[in-house]
mmCIF file of the N, C-alpha and C atoms, coordinates in Angstrom:
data_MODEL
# 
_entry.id   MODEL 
# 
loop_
_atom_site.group_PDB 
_atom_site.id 
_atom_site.type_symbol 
_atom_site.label_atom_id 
_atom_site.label_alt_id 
_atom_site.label_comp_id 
_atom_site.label_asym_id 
_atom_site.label_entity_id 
_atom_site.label_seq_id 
_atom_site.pdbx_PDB_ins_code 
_atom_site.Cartn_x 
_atom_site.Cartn_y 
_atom_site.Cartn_z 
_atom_site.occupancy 
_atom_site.B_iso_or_equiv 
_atom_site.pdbx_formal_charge 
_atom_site.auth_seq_id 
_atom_site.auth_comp_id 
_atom_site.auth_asym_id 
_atom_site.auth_atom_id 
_atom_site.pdbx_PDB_model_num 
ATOM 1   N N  . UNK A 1 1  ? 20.791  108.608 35.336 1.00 0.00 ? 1  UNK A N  1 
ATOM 2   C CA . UNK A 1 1  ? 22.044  109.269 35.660 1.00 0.00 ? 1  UNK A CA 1 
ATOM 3   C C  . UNK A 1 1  ? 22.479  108.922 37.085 1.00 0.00 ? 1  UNK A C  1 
ATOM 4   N N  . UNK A 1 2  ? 21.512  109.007 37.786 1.00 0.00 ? 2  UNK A N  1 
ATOM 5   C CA . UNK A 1 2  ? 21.854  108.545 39.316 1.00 0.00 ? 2  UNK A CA 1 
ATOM 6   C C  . UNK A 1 2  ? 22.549  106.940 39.577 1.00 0.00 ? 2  UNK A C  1 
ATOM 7   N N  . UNK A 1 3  ? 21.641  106.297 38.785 1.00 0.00 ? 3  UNK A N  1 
ATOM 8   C CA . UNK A 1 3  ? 22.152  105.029 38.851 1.00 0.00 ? 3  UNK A CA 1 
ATOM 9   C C  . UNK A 1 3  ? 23.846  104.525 38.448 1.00 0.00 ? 3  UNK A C  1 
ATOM 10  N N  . UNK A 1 4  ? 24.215  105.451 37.275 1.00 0.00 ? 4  UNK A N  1 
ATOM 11  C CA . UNK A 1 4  ? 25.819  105.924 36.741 1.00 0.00 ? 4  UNK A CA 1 
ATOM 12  C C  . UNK A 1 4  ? 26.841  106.342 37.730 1.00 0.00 ? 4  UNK A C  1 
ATOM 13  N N  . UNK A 1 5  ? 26.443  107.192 38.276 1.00 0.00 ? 5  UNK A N  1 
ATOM 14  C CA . UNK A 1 5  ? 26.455  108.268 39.311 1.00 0.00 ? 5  UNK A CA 1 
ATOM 15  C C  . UNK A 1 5  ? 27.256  107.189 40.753 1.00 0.00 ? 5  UNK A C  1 
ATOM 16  N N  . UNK A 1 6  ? 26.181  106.313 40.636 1.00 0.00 ? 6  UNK A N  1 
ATOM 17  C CA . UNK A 1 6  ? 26.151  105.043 41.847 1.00 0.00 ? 6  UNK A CA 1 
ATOM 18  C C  . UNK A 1 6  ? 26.881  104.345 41.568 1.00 0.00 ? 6  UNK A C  1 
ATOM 19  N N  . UNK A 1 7  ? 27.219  103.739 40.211 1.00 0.00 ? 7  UNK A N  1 
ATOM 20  C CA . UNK A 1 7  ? 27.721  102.701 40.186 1.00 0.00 ? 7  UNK A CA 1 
ATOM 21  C C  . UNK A 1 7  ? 29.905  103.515 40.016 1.00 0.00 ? 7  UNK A C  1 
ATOM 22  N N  . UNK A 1 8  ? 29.702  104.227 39.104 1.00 0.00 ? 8  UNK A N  1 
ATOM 23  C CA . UNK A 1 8  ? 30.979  104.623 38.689 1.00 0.00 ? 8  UNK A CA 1 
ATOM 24  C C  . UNK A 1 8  ? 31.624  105.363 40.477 1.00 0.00 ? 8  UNK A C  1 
ATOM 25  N N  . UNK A 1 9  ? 30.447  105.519 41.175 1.00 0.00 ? 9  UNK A N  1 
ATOM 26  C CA . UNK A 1 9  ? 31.229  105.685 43.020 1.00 0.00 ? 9  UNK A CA 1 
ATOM 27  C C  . UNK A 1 9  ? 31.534  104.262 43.591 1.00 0.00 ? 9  UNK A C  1 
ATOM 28  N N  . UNK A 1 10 ? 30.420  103.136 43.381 1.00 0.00 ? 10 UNK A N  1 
ATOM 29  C CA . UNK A 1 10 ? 30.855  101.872 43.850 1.00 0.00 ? 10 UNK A CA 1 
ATOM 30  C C  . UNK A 1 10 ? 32.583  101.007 42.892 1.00 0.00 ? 10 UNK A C  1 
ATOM 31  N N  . UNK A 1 11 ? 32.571  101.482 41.936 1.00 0.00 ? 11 UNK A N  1 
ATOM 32  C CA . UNK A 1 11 ? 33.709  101.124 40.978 1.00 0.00 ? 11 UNK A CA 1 
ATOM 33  C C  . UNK A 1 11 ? 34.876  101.612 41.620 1.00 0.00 ? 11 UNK A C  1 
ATOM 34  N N  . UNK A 1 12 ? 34.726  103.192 41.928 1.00 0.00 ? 12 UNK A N  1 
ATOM 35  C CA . UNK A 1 12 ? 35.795  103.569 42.391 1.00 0.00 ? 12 UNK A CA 1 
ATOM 36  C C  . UNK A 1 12 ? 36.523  103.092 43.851 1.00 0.00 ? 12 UNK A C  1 
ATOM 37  N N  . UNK A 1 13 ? 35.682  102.481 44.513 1.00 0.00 ? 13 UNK A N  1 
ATOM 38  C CA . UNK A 1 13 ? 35.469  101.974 46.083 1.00 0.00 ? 13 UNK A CA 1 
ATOM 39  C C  . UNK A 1 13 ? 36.136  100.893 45.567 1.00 0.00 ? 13 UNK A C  1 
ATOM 40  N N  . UNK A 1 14 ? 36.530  100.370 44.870 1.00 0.00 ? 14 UNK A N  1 
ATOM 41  C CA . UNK A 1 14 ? 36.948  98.324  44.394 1.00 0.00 ? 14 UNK A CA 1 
ATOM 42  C C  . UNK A 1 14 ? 38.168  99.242  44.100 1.00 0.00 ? 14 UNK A C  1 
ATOM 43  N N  . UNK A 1 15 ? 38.119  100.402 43.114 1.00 0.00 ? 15 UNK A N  1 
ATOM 44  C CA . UNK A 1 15 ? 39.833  100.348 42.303 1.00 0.00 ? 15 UNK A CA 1 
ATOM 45  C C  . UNK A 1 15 ? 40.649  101.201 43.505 1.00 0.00 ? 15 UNK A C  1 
ATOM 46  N N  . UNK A 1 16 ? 40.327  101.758 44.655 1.00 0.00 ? 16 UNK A N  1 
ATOM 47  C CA . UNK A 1 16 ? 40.560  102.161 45.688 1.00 0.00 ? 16 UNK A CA 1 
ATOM 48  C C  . UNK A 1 16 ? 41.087  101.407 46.662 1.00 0.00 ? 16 UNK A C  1 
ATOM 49  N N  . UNK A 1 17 ? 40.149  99.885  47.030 1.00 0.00 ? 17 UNK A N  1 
ATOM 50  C CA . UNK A 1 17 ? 40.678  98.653  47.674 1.00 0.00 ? 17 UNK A CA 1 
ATOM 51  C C  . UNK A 1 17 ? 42.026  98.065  46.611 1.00 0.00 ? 17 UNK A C  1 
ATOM 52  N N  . UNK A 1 18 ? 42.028  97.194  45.589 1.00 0.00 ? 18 UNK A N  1 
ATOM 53  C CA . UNK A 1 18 ? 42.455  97.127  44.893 1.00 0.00 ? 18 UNK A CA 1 
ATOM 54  C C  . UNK A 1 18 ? 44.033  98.129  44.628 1.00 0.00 ? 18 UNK A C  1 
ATOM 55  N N  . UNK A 1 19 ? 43.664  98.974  44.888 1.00 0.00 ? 19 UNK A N  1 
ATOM 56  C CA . UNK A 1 19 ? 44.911  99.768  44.969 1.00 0.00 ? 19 UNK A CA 1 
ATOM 57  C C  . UNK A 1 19 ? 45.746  100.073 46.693 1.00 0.00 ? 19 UNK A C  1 
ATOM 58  N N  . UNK A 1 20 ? 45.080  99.947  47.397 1.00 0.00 ? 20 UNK A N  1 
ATOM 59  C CA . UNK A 1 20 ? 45.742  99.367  48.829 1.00 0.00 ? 20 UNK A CA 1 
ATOM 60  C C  . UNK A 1 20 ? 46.037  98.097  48.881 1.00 0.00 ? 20 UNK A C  1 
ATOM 61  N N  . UNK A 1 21 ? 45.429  97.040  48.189 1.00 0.00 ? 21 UNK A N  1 
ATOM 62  C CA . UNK A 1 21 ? 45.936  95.723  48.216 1.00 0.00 ? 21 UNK A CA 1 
ATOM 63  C C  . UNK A 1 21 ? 47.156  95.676  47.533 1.00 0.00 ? 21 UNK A C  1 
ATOM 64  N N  . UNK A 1 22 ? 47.146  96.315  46.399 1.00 0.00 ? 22 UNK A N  1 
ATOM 65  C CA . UNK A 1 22 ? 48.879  96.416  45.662 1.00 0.00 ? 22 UNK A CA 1 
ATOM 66  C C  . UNK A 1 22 ? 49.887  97.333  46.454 1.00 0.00 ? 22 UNK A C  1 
ATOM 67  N N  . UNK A 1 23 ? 49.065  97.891  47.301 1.00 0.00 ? 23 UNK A N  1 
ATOM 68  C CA . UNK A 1 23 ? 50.533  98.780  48.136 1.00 0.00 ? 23 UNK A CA 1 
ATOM 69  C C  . UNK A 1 23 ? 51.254  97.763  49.173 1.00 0.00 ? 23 UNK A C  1 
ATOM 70  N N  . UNK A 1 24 ? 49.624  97.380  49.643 1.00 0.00 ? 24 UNK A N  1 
ATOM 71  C CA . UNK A 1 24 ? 49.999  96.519  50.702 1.00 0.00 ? 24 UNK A CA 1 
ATOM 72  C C  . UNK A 1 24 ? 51.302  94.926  50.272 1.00 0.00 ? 24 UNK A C  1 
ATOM 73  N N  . UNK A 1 25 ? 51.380  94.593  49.040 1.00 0.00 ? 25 UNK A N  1 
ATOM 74  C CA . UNK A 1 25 ? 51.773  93.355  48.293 1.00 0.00 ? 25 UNK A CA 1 
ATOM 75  C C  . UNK A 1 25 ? 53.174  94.179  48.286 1.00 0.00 ? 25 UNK A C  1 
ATOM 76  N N  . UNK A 1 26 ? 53.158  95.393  47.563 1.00 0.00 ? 26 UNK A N  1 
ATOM 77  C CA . UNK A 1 26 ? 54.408  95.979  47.191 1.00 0.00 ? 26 UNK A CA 1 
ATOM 78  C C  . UNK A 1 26 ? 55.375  95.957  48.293 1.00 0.00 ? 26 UNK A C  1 
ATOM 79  N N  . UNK A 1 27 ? 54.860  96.804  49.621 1.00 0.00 ? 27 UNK A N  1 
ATOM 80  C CA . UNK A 1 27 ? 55.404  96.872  50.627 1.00 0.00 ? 27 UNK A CA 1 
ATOM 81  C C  . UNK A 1 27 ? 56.224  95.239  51.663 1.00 0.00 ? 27 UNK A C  1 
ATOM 82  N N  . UNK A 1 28 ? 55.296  94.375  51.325 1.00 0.00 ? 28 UNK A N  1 
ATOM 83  C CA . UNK A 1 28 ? 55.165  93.345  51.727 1.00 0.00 ? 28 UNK A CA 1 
ATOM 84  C C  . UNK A 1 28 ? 56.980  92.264  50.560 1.00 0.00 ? 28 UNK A C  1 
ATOM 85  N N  . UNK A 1 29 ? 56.646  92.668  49.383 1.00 0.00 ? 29 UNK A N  1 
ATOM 86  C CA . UNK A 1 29 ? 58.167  92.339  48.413 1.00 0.00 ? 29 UNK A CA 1 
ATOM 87  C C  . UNK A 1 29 ? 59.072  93.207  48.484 1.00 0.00 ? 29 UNK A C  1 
ATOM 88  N N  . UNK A 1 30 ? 58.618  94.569  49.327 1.00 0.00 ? 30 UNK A N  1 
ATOM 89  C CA . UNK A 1 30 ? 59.831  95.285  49.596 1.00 0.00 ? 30 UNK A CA 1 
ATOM 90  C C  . UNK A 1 30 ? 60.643  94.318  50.409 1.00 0.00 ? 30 UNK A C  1 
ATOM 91  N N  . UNK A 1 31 ? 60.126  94.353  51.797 1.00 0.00 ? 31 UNK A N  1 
ATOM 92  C CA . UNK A 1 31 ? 60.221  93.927  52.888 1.00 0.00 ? 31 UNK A CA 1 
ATOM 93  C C  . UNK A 1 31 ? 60.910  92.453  52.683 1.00 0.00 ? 31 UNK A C  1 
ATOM 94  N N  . UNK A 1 32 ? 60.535  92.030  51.681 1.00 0.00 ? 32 UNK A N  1 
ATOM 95  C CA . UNK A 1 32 ? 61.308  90.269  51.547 1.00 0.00 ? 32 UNK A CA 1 
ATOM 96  C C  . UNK A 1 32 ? 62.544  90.868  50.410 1.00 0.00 ? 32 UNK A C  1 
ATOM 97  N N  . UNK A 1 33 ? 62.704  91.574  49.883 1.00 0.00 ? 33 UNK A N  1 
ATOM 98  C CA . UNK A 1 33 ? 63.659  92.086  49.103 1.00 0.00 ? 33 UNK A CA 1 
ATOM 99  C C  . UNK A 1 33 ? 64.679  92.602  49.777 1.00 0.00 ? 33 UNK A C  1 
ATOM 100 N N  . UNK A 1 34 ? 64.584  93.048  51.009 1.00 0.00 ? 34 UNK A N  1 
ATOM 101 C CA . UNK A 1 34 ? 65.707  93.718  51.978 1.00 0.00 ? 34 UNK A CA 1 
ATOM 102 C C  . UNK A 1 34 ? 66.306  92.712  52.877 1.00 0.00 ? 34 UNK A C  1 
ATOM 103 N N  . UNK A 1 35 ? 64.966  91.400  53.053 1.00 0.00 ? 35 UNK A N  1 
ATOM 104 C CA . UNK A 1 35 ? 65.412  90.258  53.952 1.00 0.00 ? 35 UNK A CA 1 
ATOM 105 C C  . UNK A 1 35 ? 66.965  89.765  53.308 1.00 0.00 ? 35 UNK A C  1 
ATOM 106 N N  . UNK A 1 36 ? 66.150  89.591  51.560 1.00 0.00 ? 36 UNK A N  1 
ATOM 107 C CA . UNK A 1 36 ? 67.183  88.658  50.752 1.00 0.00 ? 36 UNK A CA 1 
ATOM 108 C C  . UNK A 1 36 ? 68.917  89.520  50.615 1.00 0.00 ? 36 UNK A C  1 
ATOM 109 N N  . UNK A 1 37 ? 68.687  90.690  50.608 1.00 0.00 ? 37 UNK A N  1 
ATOM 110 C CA . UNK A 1 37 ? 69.601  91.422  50.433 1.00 0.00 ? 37 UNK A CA 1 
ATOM 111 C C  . UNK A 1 37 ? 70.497  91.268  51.917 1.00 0.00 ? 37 UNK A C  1 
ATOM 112 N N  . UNK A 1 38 ? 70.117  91.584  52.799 1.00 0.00 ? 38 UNK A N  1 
ATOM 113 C CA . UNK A 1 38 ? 70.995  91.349  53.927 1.00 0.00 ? 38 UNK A CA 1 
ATOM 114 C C  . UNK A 1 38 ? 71.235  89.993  54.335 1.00 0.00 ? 38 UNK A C  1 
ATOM 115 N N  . UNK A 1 39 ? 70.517  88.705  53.479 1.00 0.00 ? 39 UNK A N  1 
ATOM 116 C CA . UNK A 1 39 ? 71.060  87.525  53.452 1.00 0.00 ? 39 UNK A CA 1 
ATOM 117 C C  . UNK A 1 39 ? 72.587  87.170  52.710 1.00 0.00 ? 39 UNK A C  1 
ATOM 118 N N  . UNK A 1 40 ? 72.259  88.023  51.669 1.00 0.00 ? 40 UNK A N  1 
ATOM 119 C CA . UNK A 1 40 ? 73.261  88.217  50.411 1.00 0.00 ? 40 UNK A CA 1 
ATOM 120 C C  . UNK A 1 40 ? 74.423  88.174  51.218 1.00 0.00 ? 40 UNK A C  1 
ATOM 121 N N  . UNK A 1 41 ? 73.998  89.945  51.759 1.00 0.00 ? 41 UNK A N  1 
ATOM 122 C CA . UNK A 1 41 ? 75.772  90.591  52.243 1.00 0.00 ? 41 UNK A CA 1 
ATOM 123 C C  . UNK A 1 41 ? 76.377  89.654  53.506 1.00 0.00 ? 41 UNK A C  1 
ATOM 124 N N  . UNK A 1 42 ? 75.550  88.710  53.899 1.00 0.00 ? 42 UNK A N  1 
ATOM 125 C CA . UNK A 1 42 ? 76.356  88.479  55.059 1.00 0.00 ? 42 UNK A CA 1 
ATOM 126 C C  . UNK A 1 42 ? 76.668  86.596  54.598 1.00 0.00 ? 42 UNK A C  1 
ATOM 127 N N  . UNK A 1 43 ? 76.036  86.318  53.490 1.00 0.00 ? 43 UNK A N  1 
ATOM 128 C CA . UNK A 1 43 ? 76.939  85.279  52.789 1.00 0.00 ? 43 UNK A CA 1 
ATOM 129 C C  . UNK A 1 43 ? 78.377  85.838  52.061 1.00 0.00 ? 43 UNK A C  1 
ATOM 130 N N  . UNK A 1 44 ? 78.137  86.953  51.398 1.00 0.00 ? 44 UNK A N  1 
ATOM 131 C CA . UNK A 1 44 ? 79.469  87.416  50.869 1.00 0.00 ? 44 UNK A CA 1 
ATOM 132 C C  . UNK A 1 44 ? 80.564  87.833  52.269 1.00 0.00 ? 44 UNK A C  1 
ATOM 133 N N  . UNK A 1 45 ? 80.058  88.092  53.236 1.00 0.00 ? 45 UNK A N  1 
ATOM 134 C CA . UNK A 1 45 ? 81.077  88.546  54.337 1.00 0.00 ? 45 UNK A CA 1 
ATOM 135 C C  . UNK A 1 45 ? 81.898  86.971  55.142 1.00 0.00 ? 45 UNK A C  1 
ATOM 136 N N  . UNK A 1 46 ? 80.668  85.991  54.776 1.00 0.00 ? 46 UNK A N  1 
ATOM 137 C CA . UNK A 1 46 ? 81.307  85.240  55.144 1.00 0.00 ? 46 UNK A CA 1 
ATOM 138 C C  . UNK A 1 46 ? 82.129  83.898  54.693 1.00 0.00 ? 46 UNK A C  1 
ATOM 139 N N  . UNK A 1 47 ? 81.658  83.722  52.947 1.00 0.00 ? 47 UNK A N  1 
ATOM 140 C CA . UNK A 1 47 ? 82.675  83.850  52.162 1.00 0.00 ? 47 UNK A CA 1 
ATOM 141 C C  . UNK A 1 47 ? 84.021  83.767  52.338 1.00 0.00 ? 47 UNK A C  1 
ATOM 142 N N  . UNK A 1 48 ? 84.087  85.824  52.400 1.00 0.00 ? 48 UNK A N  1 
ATOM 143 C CA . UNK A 1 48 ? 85.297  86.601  52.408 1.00 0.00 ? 48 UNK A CA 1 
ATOM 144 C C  . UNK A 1 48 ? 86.324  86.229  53.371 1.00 0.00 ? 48 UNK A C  1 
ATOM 145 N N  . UNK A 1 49 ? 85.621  85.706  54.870 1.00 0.00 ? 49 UNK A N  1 
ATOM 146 C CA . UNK A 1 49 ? 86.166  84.957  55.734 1.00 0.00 ? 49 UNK A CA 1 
ATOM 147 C C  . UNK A 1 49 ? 86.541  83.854  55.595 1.00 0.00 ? 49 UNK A C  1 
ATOM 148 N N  . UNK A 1 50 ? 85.791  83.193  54.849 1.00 0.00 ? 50 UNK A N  1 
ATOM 149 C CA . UNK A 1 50 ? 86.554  81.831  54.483 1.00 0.00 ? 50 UNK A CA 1 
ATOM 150 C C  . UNK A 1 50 ? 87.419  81.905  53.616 1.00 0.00 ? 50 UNK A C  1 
ATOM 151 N N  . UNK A 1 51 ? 87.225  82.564  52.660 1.00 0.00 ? 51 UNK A N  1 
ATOM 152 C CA . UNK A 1 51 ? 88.634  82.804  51.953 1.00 0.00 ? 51 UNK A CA 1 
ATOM 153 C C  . UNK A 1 51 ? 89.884  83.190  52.447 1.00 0.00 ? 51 UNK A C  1 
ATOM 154 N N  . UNK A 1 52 ? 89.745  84.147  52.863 1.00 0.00 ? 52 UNK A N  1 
ATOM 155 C CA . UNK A 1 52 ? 90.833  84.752  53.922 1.00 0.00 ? 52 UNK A CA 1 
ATOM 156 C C  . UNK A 1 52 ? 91.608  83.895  55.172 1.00 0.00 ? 52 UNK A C  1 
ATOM 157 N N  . UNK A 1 53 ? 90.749  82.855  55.702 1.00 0.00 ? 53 UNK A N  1 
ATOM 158 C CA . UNK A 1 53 ? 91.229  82.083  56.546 1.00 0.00 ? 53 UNK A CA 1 
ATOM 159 C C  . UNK A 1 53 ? 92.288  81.016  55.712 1.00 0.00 ? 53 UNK A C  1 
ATOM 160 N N  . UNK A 1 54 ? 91.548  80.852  54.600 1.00 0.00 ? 54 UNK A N  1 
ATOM 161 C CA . UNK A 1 54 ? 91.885  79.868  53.758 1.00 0.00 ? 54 UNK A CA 1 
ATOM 162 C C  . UNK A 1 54 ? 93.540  80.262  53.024 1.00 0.00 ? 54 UNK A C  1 
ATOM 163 N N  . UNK A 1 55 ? 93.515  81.475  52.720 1.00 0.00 ? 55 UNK A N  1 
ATOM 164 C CA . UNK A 1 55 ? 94.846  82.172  52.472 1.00 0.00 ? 55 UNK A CA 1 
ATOM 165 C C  . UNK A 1 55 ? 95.555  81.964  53.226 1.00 0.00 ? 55 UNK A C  1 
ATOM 166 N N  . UNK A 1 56 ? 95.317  82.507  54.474 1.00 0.00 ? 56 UNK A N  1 
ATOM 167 C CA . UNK A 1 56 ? 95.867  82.737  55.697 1.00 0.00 ? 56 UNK A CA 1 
ATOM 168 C C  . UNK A 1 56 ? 97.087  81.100  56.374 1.00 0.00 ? 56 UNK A C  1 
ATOM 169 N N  . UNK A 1 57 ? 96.154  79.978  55.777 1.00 0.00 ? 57 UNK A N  1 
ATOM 170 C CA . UNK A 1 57 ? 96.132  78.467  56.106 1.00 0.00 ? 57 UNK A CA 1 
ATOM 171 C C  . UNK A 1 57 ? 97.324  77.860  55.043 1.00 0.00 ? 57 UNK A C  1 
ATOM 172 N N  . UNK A 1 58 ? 97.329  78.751  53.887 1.00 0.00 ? 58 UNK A N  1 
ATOM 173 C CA . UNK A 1 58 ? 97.829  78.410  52.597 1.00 0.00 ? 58 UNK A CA 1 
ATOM 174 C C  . UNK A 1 58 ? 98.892  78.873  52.610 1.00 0.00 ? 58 UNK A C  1 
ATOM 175 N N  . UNK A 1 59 ? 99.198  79.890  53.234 1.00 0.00 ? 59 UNK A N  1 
ATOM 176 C CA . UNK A 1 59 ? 100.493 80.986  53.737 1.00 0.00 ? 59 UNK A CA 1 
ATOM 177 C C  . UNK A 1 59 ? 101.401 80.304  54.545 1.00 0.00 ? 59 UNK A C  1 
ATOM 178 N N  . UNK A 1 60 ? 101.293 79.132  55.474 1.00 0.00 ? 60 UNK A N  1 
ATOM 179 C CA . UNK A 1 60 ? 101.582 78.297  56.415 1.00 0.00 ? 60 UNK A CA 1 
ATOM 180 C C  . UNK A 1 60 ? 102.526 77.390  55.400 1.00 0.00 ? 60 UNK A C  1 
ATOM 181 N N  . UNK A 1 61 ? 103.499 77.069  56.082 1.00 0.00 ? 61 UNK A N  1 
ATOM 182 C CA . UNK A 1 61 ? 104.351 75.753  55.338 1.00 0.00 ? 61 UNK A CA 1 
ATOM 183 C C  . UNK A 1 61 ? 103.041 74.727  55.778 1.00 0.00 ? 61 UNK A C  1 
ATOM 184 N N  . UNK A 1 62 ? 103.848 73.331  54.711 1.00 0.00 ? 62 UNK A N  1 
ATOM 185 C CA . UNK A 1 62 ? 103.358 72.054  54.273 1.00 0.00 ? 62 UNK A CA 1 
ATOM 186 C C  . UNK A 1 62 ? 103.202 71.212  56.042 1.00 0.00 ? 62 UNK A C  1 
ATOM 187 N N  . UNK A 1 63 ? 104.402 71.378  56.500 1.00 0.00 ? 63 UNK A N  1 
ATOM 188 C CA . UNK A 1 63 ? 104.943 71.192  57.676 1.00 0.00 ? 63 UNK A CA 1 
ATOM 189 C C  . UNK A 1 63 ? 103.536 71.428  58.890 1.00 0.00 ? 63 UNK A C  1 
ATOM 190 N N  . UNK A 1 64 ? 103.719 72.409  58.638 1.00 0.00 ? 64 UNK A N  1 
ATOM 191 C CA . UNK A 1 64 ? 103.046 73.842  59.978 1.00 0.00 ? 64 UNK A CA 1 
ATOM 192 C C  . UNK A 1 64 ? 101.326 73.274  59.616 1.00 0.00 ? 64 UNK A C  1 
ATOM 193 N N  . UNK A 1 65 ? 100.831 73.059  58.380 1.00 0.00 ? 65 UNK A N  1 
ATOM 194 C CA . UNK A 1 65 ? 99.938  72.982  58.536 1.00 0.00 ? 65 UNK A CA 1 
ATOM 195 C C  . UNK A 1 65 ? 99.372  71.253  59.028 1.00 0.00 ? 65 UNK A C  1 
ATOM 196 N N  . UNK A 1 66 ? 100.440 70.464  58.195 1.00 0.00 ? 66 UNK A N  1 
ATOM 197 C CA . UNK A 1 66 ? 99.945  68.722  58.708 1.00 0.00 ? 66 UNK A CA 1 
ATOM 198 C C  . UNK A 1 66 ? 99.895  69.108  60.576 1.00 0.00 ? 66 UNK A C  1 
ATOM 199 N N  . UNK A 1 67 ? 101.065 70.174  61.309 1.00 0.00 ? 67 UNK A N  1 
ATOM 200 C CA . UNK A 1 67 ? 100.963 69.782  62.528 1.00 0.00 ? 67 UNK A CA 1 
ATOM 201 C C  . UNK A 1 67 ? 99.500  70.630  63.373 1.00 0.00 ? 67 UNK A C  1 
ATOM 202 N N  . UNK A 1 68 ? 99.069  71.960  62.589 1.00 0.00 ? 68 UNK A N  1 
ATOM 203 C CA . UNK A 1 68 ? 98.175  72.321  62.659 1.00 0.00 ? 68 UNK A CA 1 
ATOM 204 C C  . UNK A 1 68 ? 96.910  71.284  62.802 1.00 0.00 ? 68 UNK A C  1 
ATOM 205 N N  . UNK A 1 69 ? 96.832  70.464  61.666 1.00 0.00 ? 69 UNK A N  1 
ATOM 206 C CA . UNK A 1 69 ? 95.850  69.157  61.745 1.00 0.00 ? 69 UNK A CA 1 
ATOM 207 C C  . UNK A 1 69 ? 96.037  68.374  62.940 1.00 0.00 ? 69 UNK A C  1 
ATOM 208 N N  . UNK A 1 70 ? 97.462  67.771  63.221 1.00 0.00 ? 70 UNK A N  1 
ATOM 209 C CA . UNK A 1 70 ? 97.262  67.290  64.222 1.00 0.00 ? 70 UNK A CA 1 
ATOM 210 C C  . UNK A 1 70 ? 97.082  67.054  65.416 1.00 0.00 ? 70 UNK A C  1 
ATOM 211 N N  . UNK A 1 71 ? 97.265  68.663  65.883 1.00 0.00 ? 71 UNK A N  1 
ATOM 212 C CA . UNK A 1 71 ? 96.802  69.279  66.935 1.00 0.00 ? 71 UNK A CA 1 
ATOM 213 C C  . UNK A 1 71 ? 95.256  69.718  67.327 1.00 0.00 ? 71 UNK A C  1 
ATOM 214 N N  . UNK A 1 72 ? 94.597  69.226  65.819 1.00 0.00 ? 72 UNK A N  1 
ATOM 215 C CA . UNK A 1 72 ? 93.744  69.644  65.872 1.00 0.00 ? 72 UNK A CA 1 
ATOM 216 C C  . UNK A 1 72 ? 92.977  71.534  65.388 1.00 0.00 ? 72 UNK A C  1 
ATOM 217 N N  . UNK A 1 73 ? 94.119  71.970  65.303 1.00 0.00 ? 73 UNK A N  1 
ATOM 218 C CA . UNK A 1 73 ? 93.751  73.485  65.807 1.00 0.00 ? 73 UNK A CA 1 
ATOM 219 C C  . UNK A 1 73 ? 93.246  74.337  64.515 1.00 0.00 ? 73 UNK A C  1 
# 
């Protein structure tokens, strides 16, 4: 019985590690999950800017914009 006793305490010591190693992993894909997410929003923000500039460019006569080009600006 002792020997049971011993082993089903050493078992629990592994599913104990084992279970901090998955917190530790979890925490760890949180953490790259929030990276990717605030990668996201600030491709969509900037996007939105390019679009918007792009409107903005499109809104311009044919004229306004060749001289835009050639001014460089």
């Amino acid at each position: 019985m002792r020997d049971e006793v011993t082993e089903l305490r050493a078992r629990l010591v592994e599913i104990e590690a084992e279970g901090h190693s998955l917190t530790v992993e979890a925490a760890e894909l949180s953490a790259k999950v929030r990276v990717a997410e605030i990668a996201q929003a600030e491709a969509e923000a900037d996007a939105a800017e390019l679009r918007q500039a792009d409107a903005a460019r499109r809104g311009k006569g044919r004229w306004a914009r060749l001289r835009a080009a050639w001014r460089e600006e």
